[in-house]
N, C-alpha and C positions, 0 to 999 in steps of 0.2 A: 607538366601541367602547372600553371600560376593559379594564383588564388581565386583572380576571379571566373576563371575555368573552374575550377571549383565546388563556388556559390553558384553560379549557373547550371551547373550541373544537380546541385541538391533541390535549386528549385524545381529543375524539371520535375524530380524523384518527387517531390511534394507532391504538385500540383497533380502526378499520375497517380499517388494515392487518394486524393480528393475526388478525382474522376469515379475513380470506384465507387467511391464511398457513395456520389450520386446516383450511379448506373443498378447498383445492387441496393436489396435492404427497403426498410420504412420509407427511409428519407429520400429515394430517388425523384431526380431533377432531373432529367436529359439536356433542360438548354439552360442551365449552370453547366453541367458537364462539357457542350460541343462551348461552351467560352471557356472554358477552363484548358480547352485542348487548343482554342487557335493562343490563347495564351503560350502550351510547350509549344508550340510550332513556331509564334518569334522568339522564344526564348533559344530555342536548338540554330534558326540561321545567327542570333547575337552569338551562342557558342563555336559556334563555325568560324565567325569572322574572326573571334576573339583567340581560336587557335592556330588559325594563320598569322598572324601579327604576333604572337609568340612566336613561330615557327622561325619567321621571317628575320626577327629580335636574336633567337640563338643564333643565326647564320653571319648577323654582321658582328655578334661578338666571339668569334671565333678566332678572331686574332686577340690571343690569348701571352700567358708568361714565357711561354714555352716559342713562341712563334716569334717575339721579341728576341731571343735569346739567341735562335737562330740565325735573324738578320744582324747581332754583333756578333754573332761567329765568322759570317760571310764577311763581315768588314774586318775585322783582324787578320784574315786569310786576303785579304785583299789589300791590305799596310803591310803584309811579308812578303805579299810580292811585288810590290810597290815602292820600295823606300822612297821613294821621293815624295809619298801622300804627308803632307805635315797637317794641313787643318781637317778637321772632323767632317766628312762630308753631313750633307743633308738628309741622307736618311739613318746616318747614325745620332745625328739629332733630335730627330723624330723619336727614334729608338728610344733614347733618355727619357727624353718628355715623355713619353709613354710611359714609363716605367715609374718615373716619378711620380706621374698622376695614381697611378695605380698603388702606388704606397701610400697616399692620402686618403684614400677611399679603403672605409673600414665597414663593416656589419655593425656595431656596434652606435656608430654615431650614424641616426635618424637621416640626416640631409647630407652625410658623408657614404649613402649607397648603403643604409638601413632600410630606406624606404623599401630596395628592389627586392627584400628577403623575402618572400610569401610565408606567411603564419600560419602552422598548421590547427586552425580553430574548427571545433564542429559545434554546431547547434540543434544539433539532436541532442533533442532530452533524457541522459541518462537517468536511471534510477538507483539509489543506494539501497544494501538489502535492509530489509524491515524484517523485525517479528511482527504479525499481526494475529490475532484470532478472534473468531466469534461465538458469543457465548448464547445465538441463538441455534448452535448445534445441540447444546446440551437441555434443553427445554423442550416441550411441547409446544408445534404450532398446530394451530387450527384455523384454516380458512373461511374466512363468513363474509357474507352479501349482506347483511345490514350494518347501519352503524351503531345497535346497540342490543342487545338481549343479555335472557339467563342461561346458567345451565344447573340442573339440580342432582342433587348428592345425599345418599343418605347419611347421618349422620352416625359416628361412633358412639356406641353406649356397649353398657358393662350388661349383659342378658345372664342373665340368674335361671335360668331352663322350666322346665314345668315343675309342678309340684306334685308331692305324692298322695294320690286320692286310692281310700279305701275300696273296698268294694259297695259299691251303691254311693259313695259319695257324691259330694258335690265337686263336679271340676271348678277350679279359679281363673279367672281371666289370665291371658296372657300379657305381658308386655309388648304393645305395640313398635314397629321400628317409625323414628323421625326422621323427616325430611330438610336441609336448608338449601338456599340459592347462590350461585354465586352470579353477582352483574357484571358485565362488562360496556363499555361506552367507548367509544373508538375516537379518537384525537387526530387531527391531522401536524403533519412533519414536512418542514420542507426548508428550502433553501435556494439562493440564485446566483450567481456568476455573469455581471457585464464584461465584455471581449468586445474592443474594439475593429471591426471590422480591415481595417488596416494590417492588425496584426493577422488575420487570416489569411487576409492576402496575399501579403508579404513575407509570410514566417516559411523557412523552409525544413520544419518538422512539422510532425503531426499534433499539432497542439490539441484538436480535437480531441482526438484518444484519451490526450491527457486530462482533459476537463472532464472528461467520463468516468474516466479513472477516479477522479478525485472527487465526483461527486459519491460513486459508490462507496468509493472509502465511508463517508460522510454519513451517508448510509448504517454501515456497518456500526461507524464509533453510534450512532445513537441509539441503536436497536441494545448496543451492550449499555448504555447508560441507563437506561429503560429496565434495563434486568438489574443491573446492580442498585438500582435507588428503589430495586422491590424488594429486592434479598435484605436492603439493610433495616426495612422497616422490619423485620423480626429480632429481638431483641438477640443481642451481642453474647455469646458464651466465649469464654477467656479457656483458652485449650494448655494446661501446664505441663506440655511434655508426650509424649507415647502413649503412657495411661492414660492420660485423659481419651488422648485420640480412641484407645481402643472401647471403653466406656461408650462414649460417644456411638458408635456401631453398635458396642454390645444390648445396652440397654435402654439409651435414648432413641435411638431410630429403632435398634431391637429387631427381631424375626421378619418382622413386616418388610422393611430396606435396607438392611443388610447387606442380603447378598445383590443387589440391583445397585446399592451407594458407591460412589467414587469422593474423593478429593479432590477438589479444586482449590489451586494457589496459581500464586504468580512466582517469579522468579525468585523472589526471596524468602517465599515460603521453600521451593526448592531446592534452596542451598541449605533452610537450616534441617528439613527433612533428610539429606540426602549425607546428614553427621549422626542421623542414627545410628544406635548400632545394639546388637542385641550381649544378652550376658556375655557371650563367651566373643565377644568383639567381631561380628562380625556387620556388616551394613547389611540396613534391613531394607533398603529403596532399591530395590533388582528389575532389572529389563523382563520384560513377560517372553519365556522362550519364542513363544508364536509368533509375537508380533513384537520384535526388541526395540522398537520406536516408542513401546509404550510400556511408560514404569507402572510401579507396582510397590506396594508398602507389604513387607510381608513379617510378620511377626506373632509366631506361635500360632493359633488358631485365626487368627487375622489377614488375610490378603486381602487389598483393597486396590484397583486402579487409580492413577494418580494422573490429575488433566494442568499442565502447567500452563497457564497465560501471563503474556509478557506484562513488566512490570508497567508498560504505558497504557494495558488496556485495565488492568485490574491491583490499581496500584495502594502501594502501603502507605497507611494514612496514620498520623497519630500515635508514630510507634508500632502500629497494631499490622501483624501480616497477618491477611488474611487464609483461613484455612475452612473453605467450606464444606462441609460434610455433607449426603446424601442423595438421593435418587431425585436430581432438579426437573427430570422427565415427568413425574410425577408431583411435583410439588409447584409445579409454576408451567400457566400455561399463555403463548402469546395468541393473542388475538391478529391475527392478520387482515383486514377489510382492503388494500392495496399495497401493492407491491411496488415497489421502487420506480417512477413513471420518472421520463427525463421530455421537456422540450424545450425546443427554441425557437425564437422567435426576432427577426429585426424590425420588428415595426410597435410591440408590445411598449407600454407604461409601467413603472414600479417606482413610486412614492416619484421623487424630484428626477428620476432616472426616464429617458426616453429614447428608447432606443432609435424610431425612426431618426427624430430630430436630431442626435448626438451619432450618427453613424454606425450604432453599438449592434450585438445581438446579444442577445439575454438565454445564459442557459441556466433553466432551471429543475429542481426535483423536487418532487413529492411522494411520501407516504402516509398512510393512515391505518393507525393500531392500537392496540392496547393489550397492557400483560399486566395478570390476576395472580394472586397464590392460589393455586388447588388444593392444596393441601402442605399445611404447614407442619404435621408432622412427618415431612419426608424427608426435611435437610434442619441442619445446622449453620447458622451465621455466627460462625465460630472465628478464632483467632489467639494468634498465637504474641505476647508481648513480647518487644526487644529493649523496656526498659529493666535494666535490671532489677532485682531484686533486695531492698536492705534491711 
């Protein structure tokens, strides 16, 4: 199979994934689809032609080194029985020249028979492996149909109990419980992607996919940016070590999230948790027997799970690695009003962009949401310095 047997062949493969793509799903088209198919149907008779004419192409170069070599064998057997042969016949000339040429001709030099090498090139889009994660697993979402309300909370106070009345006394009032609100208002999120039309047509992977993929992504990184630019308006606690961390459980989040708090770091939070180790040397960052995909700080009366996020999504700024402490389920919750919408469109306008007029299609996304603290005493916006100390 030559090269352009090939390319031909991946366009088919394309073009019969696009057929799907029309036939199934939102987006069905049936006549995109029956054009898309009389499209593989020249493409399959151009592959037809294009493998006979290879076919054809092996059969006249068949006279090969080895077939050369034969016909001066046959002439030297033919000057032994010969002596009288003195000049070179005509097809041992031939022979030469043949031979000759074929020493000239190298893979190496382009227009010395480089050109006839076929390239083994694919145009499918691989992917390299990524860390990725999302930090609206560790949060509270809640779904809502308007784009803006409250939702109310009692508020903590210190309740001092009833007081003690004699006999016939008078009872005292109690302490009433207070109530506050939290608001929410919902923001729209979005983005878009011109694609020239040509390139759909013409590309023989699936580039759609890809642009789906890539807006999800897209997706994803802003919902964590959205959480991280909430987390950090709580002011910053500098964590000096183990102590501190266990403190931190012990008495700052305390009884209440304790036992429901986790850790979250990124990769260098990670590395420096995972040089613990406890008095009699032993590390204190252990795999959870049940589930060994997921650590665990365990030290003295302390276990705590430990959520690590790559350093691209939750990364170290300022010296400072991040180490956040407590139950974020409770402490922060996302407003959801839409959920990750994708369209497109070849005929749509966006600023000096036109798709009809420039042959373009436009894909685009949108979300709309909003994330609140719930309750600020349930974590910590802690962290840990890597400037040393003098």
């Amino acid at each position: 199979m030559n090269k352009k047997m090939r390319e031909l062949l991946a366009k088919i493969e394309s073009k019969q994934a696009l057929v799907k793509g029309y036939t199934d799903g939102e987006n069905k088209d049936l006549e995109k689809a029956k054009e898309l198919l009389d499209e593989i149907e020249k493409l399959q008779e151009e592959y037809q032609v294009e493998k006979r004419l290879f076919e054809n192409e092996k059969k006249v170069a068949k006279l090969n080194e080895e077939d050369i070599e034969e016909i001066e064998k046959n002439i030297a057997n033919k000057k032994e029985d010969n002596k009288e042969i003195k000049e070179e016949s005509s097809i041992e000339k031939f022979a030469k020249e043949i031979k000759n040429i074929a020493k000239g001709l190298n893979e190496g030099t382009p227009a010395d028979g480089g050109y006839t090498v076929p390239e083994d090139i694919s145009t499918l889009v691989e992917q390299r492996r990524e860390a990725k994660a999302s930090l609206i697993d560790l949060v509270s979402v809640e779904i809502v149909s308007t784009n803006k309300g409250s939702r109310t909370f009692k508020k903590r106070s210190q309740q001092t109990g009833f007081t003690k009345v004699g006999e016939g006394g008078k009872i005292t009032k109690s302490s009433t419980p207070q109530f506050e609100r939290m608001d929410f208002e919902i923001s729209k999120y979005a983005g878009y992607l011109p694609i020239t039309n040509e390139l759909l047509e013409d590309t023989d992977t699936n580039i759609v996919n890809t642009i789906v993929e890539w807006l999800g992504d897209e997706s994803r990184v802003t919902r964590n940016k959205i959480i991280l630019d909430l987390i950090k308006t709580q002011d910053e606690q500098e964590l000096n070590g183990l102590d501190d961390i266990k403190k931190t459980l012990n008495v700052t989040l305390g009884s209440a999230f304790k036992s429901t708090s986790v850790i979250v770091t990124n990769d260098d939070g990670l590395q420096y948790l995972d040089t613990l180790k406890d008095n009699e040397g032993n590390y204190i960052l252990q795999p959870n027997p049940a589930e060994p995909m997921q650590l665990r700080l365990c030290a003295g009366a302390t276990t705590v799970p430990v959520k690590v996020i790559p350093n691209e999504d939750l990364p170290t700024s300022s010296n400072k690695i991040p180490i956040i402490i407590g139950d974020l389920k409770e402490g922060i919750r996302f407003f959801d009003r839409k959920r990750l919408t994708l369209n497109t469109s070849n005929v749509a306008a966006i600023g000096e962009l036109n798709a009809f007029e420039e042959d373009l299609t436009l894909f685009r996304g949108i979300e709309r949401e909003d994330c609140k603290i719930r309750d600020n005493k349930a974590f910590v916006n802690g962290y840990i310095s890597t400037t040393p100390s003098v």
